[in-house]
Legacy VTK file of the C-alpha trace (Angstrom):
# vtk DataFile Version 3.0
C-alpha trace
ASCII
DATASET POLYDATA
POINTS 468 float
3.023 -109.484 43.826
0.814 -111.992 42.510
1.651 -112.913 38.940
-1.898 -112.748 36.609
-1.690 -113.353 33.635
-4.869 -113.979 30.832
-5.699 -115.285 27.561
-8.324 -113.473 25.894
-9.609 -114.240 22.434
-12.191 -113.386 19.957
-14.939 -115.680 19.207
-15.116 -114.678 15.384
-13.647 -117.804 14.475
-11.809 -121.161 15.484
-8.964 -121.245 17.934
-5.774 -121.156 15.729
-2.370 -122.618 16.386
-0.713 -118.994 17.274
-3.664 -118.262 19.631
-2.702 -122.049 21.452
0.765 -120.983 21.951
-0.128 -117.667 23.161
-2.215 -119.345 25.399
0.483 -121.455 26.255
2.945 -118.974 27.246
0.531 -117.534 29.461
-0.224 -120.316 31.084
3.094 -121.838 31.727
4.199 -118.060 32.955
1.742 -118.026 35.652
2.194 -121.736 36.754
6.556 -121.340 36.975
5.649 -117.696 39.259
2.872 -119.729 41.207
0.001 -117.094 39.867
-2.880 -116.994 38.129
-3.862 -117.714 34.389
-7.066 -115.834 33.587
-9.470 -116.664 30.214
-11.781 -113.515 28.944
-13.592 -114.121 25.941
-13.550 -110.848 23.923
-17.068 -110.932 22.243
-17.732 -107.061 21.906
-18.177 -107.904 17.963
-21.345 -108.870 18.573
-22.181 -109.192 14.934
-18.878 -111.880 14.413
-19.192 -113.396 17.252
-21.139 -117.007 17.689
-21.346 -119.361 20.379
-19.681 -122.047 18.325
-16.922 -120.371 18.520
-16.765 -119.771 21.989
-17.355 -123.694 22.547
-14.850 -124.456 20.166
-12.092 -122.027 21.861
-13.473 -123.345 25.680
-12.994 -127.179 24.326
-9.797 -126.766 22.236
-7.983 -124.858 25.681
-9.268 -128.183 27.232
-8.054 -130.403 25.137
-4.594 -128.719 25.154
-4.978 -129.110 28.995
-4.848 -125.678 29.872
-7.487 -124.778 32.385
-7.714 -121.718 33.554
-8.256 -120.392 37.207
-11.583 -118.768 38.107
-14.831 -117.883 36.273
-14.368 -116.948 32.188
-14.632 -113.470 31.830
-17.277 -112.237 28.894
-16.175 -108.978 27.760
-19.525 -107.932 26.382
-21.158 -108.176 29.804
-19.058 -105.430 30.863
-20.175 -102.916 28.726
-21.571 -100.935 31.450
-18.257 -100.956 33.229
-16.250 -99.989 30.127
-18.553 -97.207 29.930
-18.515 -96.154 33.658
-14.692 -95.279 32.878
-14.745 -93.607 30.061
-17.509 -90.763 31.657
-15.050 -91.055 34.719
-12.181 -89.774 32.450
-14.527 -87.484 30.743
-15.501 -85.950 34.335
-11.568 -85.596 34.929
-10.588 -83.864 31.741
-9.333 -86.829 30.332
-11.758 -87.005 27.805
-13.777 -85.167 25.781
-16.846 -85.061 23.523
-16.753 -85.214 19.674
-19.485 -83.892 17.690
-18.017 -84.670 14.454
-20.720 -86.145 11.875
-19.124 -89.179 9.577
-19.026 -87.172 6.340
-16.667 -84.606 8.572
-14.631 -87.605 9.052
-14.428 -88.991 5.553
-13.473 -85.470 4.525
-11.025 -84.876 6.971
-8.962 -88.027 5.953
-9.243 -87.664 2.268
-7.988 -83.722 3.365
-5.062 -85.814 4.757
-4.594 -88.279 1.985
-4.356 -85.744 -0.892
-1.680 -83.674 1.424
0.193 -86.805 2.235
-0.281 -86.649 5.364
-1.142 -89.551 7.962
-4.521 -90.148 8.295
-5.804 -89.260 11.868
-8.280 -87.219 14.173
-6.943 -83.594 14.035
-8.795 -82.821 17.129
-10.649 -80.466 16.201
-13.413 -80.930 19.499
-10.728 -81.340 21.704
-11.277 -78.147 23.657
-14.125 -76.596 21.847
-17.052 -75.483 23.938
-19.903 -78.677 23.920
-22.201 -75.769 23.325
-21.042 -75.238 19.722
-22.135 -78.704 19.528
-24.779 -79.217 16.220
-28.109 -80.018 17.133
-29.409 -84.208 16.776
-25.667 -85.484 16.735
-24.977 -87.516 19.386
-21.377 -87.419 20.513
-18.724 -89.985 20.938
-16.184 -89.990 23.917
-12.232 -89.484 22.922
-8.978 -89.575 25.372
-7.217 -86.542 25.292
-3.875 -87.711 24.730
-0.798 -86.592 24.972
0.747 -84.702 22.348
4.183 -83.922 22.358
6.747 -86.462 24.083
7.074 -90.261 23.994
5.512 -93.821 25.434
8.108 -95.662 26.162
7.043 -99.532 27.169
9.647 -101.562 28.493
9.018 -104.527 26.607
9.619 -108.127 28.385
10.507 -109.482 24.867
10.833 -106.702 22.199
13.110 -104.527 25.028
12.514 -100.806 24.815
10.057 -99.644 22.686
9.437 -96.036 21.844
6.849 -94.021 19.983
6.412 -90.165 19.801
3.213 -89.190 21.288
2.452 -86.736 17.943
2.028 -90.309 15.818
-0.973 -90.954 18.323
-4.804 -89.569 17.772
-7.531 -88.973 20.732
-9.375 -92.379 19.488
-12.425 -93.138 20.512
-13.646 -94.419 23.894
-17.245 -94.797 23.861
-19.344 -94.989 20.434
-22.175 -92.426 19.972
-24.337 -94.801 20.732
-22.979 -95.780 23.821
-20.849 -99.086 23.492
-17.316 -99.166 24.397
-14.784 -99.542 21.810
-12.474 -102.697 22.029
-9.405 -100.356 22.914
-11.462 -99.151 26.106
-12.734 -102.985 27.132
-9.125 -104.416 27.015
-7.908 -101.814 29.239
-10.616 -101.946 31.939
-10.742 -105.299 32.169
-7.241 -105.772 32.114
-7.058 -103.869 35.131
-10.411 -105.211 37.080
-9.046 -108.540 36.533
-5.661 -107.481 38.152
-3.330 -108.609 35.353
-0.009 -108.132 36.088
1.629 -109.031 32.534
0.175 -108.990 29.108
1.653 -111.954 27.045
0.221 -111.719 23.443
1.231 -111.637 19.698
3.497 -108.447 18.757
0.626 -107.824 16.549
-0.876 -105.944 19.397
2.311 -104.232 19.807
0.918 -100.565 18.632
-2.007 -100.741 20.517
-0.123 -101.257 23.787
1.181 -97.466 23.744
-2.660 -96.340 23.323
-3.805 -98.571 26.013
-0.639 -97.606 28.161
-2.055 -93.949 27.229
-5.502 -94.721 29.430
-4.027 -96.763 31.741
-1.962 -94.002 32.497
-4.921 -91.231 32.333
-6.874 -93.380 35.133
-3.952 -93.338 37.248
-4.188 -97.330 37.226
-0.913 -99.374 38.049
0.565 -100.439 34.636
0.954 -104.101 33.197
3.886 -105.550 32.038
4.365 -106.030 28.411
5.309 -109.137 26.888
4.807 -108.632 22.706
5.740 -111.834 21.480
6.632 -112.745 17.415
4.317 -114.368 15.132
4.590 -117.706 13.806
5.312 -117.862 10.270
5.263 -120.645 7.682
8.481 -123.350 6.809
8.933 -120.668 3.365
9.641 -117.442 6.057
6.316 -116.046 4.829
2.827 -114.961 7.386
1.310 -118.232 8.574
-1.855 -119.352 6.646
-3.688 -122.280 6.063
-1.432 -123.790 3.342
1.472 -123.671 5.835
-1.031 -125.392 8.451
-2.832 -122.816 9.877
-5.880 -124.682 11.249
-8.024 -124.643 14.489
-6.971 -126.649 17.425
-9.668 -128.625 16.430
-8.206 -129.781 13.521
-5.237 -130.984 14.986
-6.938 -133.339 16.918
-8.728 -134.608 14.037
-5.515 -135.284 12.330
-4.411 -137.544 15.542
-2.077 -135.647 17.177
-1.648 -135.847 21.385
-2.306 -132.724 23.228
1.282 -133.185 24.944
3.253 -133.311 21.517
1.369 -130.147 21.007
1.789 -128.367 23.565
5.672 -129.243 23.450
5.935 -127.951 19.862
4.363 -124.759 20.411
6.777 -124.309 23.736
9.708 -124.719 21.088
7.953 -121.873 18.771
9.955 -119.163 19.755
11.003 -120.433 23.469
14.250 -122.490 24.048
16.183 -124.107 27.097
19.501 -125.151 25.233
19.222 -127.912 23.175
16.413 -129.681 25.195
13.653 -130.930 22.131
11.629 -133.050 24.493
10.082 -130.937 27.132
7.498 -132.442 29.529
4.905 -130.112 31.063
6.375 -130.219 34.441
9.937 -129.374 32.869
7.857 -126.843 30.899
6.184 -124.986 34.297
9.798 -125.399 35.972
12.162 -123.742 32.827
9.807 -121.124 31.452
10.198 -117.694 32.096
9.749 -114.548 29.068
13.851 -114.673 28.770
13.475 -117.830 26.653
11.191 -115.904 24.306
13.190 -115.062 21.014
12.764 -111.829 19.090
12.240 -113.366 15.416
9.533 -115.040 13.931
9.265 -119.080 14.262
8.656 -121.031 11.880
5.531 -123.720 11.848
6.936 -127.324 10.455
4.035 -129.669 10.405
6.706 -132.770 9.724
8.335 -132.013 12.772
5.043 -131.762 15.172
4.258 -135.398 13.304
7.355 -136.984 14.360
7.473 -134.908 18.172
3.688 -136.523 18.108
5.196 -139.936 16.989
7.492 -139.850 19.838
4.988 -138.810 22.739
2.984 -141.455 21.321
5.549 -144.413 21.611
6.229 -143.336 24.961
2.284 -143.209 26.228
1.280 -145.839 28.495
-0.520 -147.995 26.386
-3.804 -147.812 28.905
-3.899 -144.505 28.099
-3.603 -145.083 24.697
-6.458 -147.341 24.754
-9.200 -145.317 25.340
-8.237 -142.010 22.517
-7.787 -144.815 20.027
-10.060 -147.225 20.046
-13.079 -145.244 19.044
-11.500 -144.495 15.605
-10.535 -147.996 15.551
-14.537 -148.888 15.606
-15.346 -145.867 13.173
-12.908 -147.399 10.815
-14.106 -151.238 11.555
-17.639 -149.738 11.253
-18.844 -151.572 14.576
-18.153 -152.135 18.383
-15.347 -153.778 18.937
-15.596 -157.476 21.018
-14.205 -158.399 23.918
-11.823 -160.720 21.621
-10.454 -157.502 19.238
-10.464 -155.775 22.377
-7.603 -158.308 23.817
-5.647 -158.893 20.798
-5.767 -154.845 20.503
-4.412 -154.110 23.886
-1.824 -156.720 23.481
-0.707 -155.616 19.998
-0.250 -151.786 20.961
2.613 -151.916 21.987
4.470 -153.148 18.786
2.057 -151.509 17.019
2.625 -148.211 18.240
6.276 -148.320 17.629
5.255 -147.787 14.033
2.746 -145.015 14.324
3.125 -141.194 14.076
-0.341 -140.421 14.532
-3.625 -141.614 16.770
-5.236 -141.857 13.113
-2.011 -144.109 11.911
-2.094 -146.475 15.154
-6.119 -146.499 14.310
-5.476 -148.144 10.952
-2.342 -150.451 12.285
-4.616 -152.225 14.616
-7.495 -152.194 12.591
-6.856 -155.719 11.172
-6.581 -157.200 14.787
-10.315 -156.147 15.893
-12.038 -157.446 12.702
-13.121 -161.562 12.591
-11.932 -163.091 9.651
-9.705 -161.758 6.952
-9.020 -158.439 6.388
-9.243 -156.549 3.044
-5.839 -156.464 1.329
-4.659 -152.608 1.536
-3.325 -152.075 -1.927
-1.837 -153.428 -5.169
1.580 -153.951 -3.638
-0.187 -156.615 -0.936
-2.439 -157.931 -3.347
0.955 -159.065 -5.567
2.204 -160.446 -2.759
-0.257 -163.521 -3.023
1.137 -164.889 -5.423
-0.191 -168.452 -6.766
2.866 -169.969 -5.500
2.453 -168.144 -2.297
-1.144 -168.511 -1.523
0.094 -172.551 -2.461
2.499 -172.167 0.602
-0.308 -170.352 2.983
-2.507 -173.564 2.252
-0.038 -176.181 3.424
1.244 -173.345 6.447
-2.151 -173.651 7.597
-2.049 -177.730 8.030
1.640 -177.611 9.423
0.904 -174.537 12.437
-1.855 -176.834 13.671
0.716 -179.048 15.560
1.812 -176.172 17.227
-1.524 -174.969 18.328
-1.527 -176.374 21.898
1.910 -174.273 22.680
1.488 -171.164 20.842
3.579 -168.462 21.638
5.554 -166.092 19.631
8.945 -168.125 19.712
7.277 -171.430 19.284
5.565 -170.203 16.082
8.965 -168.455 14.622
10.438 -171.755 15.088
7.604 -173.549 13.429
7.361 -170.679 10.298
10.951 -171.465 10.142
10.934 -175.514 10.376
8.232 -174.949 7.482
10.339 -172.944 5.523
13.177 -174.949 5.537
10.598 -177.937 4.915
9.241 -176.413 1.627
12.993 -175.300 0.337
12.546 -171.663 0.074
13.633 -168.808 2.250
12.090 -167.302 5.214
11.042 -164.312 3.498
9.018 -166.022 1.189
6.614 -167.576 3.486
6.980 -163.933 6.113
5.671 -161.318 3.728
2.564 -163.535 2.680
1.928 -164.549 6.065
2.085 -160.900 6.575
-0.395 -159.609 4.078
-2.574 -162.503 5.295
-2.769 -162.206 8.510
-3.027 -157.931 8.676
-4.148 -157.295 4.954
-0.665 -155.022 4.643
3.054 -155.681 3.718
3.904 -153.363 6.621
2.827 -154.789 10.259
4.434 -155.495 13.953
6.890 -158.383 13.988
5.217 -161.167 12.110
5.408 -163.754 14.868
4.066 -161.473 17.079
1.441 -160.924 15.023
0.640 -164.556 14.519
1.109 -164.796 18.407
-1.949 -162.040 19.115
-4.157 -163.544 16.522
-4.114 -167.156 18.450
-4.449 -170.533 16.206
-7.898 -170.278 15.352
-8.180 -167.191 13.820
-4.746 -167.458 12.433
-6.176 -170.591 10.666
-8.771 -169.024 9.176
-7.064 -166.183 7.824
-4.610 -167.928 6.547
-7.115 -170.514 4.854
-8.801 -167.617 3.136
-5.480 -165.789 1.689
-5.077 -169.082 0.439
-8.374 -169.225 -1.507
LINES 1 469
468 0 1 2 3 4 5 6 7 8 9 10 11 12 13 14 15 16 17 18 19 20 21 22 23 24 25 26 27 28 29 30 31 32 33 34 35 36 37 38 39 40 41 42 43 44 45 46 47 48 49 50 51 52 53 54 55 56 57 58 59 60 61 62 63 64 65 66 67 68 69 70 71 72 73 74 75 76 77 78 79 80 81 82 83 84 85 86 87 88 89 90 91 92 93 94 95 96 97 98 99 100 101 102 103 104 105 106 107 108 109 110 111 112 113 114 115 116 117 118 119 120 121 122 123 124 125 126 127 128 129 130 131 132 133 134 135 136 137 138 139 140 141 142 143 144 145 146 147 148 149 150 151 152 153 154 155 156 157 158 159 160 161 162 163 164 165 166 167 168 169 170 171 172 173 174 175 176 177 178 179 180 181 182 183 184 185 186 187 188 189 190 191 192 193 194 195 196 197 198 199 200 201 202 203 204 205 206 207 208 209 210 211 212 213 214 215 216 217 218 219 220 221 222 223 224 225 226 227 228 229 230 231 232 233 234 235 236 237 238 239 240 241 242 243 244 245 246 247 248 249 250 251 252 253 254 255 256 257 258 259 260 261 262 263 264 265 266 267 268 269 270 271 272 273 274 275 276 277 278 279 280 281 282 283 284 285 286 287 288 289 290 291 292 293 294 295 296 297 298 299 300 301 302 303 304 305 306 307 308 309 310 311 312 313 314 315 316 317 318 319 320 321 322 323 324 325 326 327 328 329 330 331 332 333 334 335 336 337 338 339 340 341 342 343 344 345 346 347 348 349 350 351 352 353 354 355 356 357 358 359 360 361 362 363 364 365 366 367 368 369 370 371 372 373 374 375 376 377 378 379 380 381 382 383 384 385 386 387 388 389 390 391 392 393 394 395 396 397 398 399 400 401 402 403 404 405 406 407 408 409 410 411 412 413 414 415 416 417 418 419 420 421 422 423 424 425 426 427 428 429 430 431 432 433 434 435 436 437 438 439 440 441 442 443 444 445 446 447 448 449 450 451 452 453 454 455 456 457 458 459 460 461 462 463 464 465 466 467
């Protein structure tokens, strides 16, 4: 067998962090069994649905780096389909017509409510004669379901689940006016796609034993089941937006890598010992639906920022390069020249040491793309120019000249330190307002490296206006 699995979301809104991982866990399942990972975008809500959304889920899956294999699959454009199968269970006895009008409905269930009792279809059309049938009401199409005994799905993840048939209704198949319902679509497709195991959120949980219900009414071979807990917040409670709940896109936005990501959500509810730092190859290699825990996980958004500050020390820095130098122009406000361009590729590396985020290593390196001195970042920088200070940037300016034929980082460290020495006063008085010179910030890479990037001109003249 062929492993297929698919990811198949809604278009009603952005692509949220527990879609990703479910995502995720489909797509690493079908990569470690050598199968295939399927996308079907489920836009049957026709009134919800926008194509914003559906670019926004297509380019946040890319970004995350999980392509799928084939053509996507749009679920509305199968309505025809859908509705081929439900007259084909109809023709079989499967099915049946319902005649009831809406009031009948309302007053059924408010019947139910004032006994107590749950609110369902009492199936009362279920083997009436269609000729008792009122005139002008069009009829819907229900599944005759079982009613008496269990479904039983052997769940990959939840184990053996078991509800008694009598808790389940004859829902609907096809609407009166002839569209499938969303119960109907996920099962047909399912099956015309050949999907072999359904990884999703144990949210979907109850509607598995009324899909397994027409699955098992068209005779089709049945799916495996792989219901898998939700993600809540750090405080236990649902996931929302406080906790972090944003689109994929959003994520992005805030600077994180797509492979820190994708590594935290693998560790949301999936585990291989102790292992933290997962690559995706480890990833495809380790995963199987054993891993998957049965309780909740819990969303940290301080951990994913310091997973994301790892993956970024550890990028190449030419691949750096290009995701962070266009927010290092939006935040200069211009093109960056070939000059910042050097000094920035030589400074990421100590640089990046220091950064959590693409939006953090953005602003570090800012202050080596810009001509001419930078804007002091705070209060805290500004104090460090002292009078006396901005006195020893002056005469620091006159003494690094001699030094500006040979000008590498250990020959200026010696030089800042002859100076020092020179002047009577410690190192650390002439570092930290070289430092807020030279990057506008008492936080920065190693000084002398620093000073080293920047080259003796520019240094110069940096330090010549700090000195005022």
């Amino acid at each position: 067998m062929t492993v297929v699995t698919r990811f198949a979301p809604s278009p009603t809104g952005f692509l949220h962090i527990g879609g990703a991982r479910t995502a995720l866990f489909n797509w690493l399942f079908a990569k470690h069994h050598g199968g295939k990972y399927l996308l079907r975008i489920e836009d049957t809500d026709r009134a919800r649905s926008t194509e914003p959304a559906i670019a926004a889920i297509l380019d946040g899956l890319g970004w995350l780096g999980l392509q799928h294999d084939g053509e996507v699959t749009y679920q509305f454009s199968r309505a025809a389909r859908h509705a081929e199968v439900a007259h084909q269970m109809l023709a079989a006895g499967n099915a049946y017509h319902c005649y009831c009008s809406p009031q009948e409905l309302d007053e059924m269930r408010a019947a139910q409510k004032a006994a107590g009792k749950p609110m369902r279809y009492d199936g009362r059309w279920r083997d009436r004669d269609p000729k008792e049938a009122p005139a002008g009401v069009a009829p819907v199409i229900r599944l005759k379901a079982p009613q008496t005994g269990q479904t039983v799905i052997k769940d990959l993840v939840q184990g053996e689940v078991t509800v008694e048939n009598a808790q389940l209704d004859d829902m609907i198949l096809l609407r009166a006016d002839g569209t499938p319902t969303y119960m109907l679509a996920v099962v047909v497709d399912d099956h015309d796609m050949g999907v072999t195991h359904v990884i999703r959120g144990d949210d979907h949980l109850n509607n598995a034993f009324r899909q397994l219900q027409i699955i098992r009414a068209m005779g089709w071979p049945e799916p495996a089941y792989a219901h898998i807990p939700l993600i809540h917040g750090p405080d236990g409670a649902k996931l929302s937006k406080r906790h972090g709940a944003l689109g994929v896109d959003a994520y992005r936005d805030l600077g994180l890598l797509p492979a820190a990501l994708r590594n935290y959500l693998l560790r949301l509810g999936w585990g291989h010992g102790d292992d933290e730092i997962i690559s995706t190859q480890q990833a495809i290699e380790w995963f199987d639906l054993d891993g998957v825990g049965r309780s909740p996980s819990r969303f940290d958004m301080a951990k994913l920022v310091n997973l994301n500050a790892h993956y970024l020390r550890e990028m190449p820095d030419e691949e750096l390069l290009p995701m962070v130098l266009p927010r290092v122009e939006e935040k200069l406000g211009a093109k960056v020249d070939a000059i910042g361009l050097e000094r920035i590729t030589r400074g990421m590396n100590g640089v990046k040491q220091r950064s959590r985020t693409l939006i953090e290593l953005a602003d570090n390196l800012v202050f080596y793309a810009r001509a001419g001195a930078p804007p002091i970042a705070d209060d805290k920088a500004r104090g460090v120019l002292t009078p006396e200070a901005k006195s020893l940037l002056g005469k620091l300016a006159v003494a690094l000249e001699a030094d500006a034929a040979n000008w590498g980082e250990k020959q200026v460290e010696d030089a800042v330190r002859r100076f020092a020495e020179s002047m009577g006063v410690k190192l650390g008085q002439v570092a930290q307002p070289l430092r807020v010179a030279l990057s506008g910030s008492t936080v920065s890479p190693g000084i002398f490296e620093v000073v080293a990037i920047l080259g003796p001109a520019e240094t110069r003249t940096r330090l010549l206006a700090a000195a005022g």
